[in-house]
Steps between C-alpha positions, in 0.01 A plus 500: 500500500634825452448775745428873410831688537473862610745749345594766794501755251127427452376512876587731760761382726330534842282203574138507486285275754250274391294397814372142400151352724415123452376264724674243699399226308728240241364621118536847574837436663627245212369842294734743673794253567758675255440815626481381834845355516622724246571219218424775200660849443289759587659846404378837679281301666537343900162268535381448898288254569188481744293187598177590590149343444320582192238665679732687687642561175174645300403756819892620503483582145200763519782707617740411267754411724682265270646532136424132428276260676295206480121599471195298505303555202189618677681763697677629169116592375555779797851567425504534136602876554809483693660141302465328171481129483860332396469276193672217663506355842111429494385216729248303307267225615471292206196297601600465834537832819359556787299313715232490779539186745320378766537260806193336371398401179264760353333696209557837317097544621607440862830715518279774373349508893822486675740676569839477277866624631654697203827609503380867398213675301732647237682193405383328145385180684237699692385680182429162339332341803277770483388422111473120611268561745344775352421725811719649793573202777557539827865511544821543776849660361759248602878502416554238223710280693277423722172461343546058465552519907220750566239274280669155691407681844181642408543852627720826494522739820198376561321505213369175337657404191284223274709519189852624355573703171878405467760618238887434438623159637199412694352407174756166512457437865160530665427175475791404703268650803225324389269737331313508214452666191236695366527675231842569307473868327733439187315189413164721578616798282627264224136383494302793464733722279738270347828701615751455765433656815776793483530509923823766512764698315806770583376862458812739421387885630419728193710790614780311466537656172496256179923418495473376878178334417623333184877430695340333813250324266753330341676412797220327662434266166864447518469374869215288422673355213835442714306275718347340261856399328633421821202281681680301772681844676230720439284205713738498776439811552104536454496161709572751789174648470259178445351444857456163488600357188767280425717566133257265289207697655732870445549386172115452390445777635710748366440308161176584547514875525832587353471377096472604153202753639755652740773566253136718275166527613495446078110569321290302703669590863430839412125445375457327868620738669239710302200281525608480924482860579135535261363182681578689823360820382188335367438305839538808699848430647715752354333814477680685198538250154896512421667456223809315550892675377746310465874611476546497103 
């Protein structure tokens, strides 16, 4: 692979900061590994990294605080004035995403009556719960980590918990605490529209100015496509981040979220990320209808 090279003459010798937010989790890790661990020449440019939770994540960026950061594609439909979407590092679920799981057995008609632990209200996997079911639900905020134990015991700080809406790795371990699936999202979505379930991307802050924006937009797809060339270290390192999961499981996982849709969202990412944010408007979720920008 070659790597961009950066002439000094082009770029002004001081270094500019790129403040980089993703969550603590293996794909987005295996994602940012190069950059990371500084395995690709980056120029002008001095990457830091913070690992926060998406949610976390989505309410930080209404102030803008970083220049590039993981978003959830239902918070970008509020944040489409501050960042435009990055072409690549997209997580798609390609028929398979989030899910809702129970301790018991049980049906999309009876989850509708209970009450569900999300791990936030702007995250993507809330947005298409709520175009499953069709109608608000009664819900708790719970950090994503701990959603699988909160459904096992049946209650958070006091409130009862009946079922689980779980994201990242607890999608390849929730039965290892013996609960049950409901309903899986991506293979829900792929049903009624016939797309991939576009559940995140990296949104690069438009005041950036379009040579920073183009610059760290290239370094990201470089990243992604470092880790990609070089699987087994890139692993190591995301294994550090997957609670739970052993390298077979890691490496399902990160296949799973970090693949040909990551390197370009390509025609049809970008036409679910459209159809997404008008389903949401049309059911009354997001308020305003967007029109998704993506970094040319």
């Amino acid at each position: 692979m070659t790597s961009p090279s950066f002439d000094a003459e082009e770029f002004a010798l001081t270094e500019q900061l790129i403040r980089v937010g993703h969550s603590p989790d293996p794909d987005d890790a295996f994602m940012f590994y190069a950059l990371a661990k500084d395995k690709i020449p980056t120029g002008p440019y001095r990457f830091t990294h913070e690992l926060v939770d998406i949610e976390t994540l989505n309410r930080r960026a209404f102030q803008g605080e970083l220049e590039l950061t993981a978003l959830s594609l239902h918070a970008y439909a509020y944040l489409a004035d501050k960042y435009l979407l990055c072409s690549c590092g997209a997580s798609m679920g390609d028929n398979y995403g989030p899910m809702v799981v129970t301790r018991e057995p049980a049906t999309l008609d009876q989850v509708r009556r209970q009450t569900i632990a999300v791990p936030g209200t702007l995250t993507t996997a809330y947005l298409a719960l709520r175009l499953c079911l069709g109608a608000e639900f009664e819900h708790v905020v719970v950090p994503f980590d701990q959603i699988l134990d909160v459904v096992e015991a049946g209650q958070h700080e006091g409130r009862r918990i009946d079922a689980g809406l779980i994201i990242h790795e607890g999608q390849l371990t929730y039965a290892d605490q013996g609960l049950s699936l409901v309903v899986d999202l991506g293979k829900w979505w792929r049903q009624t529209t016939g797309l991939p379930l576009p559940l995140g991307a990296n949104g690069i802050r438009k005041d950036l100015g379009e040579q920073t924006i183009r610059d760290v937009h290239r370094l990201l797809k470089e990243s992604i496509q470092y880790g990609l060339e070089h699987r087994g270290p890139a692993l190591d390192y995301a294994l550090g981040f997957g609670r739970g999961l052993d390298r077979a499981k890691a490496d399902h996982f990160v296949g799973m979220y970090v693949n040909d849709w990551t390197l370009d969202f390509g025609d049809t990412g970008r036409e679910a990320v459209r159809r997404l944010l008008e389903e949401g408007h049309r059911a009354g979720v997001i308020p305003k209808l967007v029109t998704p920008e993506f970094v040319a």
